[in-house]
DODOZA-724483 format. One line per 5 residues: number of its first residue (from 1); their letters; for each residue x, y, z of C-alpha. Coordinates in Angstrom, 3 decimals. Last residue first. Layout:
<recs>
NUM) A) X Y Z | ...
</recs>
This chain:
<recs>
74) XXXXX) -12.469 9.483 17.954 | -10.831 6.549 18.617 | -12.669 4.257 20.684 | -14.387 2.250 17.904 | -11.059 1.279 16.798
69) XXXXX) -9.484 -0.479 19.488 | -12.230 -3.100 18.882 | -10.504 -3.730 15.136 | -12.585 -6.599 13.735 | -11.259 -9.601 11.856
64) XXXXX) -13.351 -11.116 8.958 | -12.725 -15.275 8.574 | -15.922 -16.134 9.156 | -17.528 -13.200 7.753 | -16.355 -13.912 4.013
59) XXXXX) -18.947 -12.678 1.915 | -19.987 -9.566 3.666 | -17.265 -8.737 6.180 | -14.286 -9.856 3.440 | -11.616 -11.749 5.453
54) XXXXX) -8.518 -9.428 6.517 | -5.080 -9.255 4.884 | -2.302 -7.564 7.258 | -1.042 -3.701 6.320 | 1.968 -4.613 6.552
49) XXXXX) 1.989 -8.719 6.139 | 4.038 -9.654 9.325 | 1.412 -10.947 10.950 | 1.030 -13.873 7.969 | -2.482 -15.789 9.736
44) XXXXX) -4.602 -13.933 6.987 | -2.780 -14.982 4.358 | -2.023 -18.715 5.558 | -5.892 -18.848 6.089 | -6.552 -17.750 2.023
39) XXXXX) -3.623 -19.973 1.062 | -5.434 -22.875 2.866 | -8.786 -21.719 1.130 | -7.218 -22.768 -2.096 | -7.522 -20.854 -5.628
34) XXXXX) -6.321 -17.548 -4.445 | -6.760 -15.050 -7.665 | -4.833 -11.583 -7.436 | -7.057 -8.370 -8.329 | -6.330 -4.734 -8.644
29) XXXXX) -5.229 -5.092 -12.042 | -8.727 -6.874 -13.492 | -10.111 -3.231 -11.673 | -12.633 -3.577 -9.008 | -16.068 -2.550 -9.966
24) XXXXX) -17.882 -6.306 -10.555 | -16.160 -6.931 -7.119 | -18.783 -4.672 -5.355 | -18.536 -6.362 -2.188 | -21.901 -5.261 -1.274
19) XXXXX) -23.902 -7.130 -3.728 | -22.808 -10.635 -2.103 | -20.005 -13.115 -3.374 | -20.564 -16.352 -2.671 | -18.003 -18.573 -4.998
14) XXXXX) -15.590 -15.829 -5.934 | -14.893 -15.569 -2.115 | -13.570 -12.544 -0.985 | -10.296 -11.316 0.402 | -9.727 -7.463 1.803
9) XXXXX) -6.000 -6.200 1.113 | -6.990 -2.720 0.478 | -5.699 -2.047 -3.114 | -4.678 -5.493 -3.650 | -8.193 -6.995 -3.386
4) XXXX) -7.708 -10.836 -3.272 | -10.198 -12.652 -5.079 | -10.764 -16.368 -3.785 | -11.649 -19.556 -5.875
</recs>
């Protein structure tokens, strides 16, 4: 099973999750419950999701997506 954090969009996997994801501390209401990993990849594939659903870094690395633009902004 997969926990999707509506607040920022960030899925994790129920199954691994790691001490820095912190999902013991997200509000019941702030979750949705994913319970195939081909929802999780049509999720993050949807590019017209504003703002778009990213892999957790910690838990889900795989499947985390990296901004390179962002490191340049000051």
């Amino acid at each position: 099973m997969y926990i999707l954090d509506l607040q920022t969009h960030i899925i994790h996997d129920a199954s691994n999750p790691r001490y820095e994801c912190q999902l013991n501390k997200l509000p019941k209401e702030q979750r949705k419950k994913i319970f195939t990993l081909d929802a999780v990849k049509r999720l993050l594939n949807d590019h017209q999701a504003k703002p778009p659903y990213n892999g957790c870094k910690y838990c889900m690395s795989e499947y985390h997506q990296f901004d390179m633009t962002s490191i340049f902004h000051a």
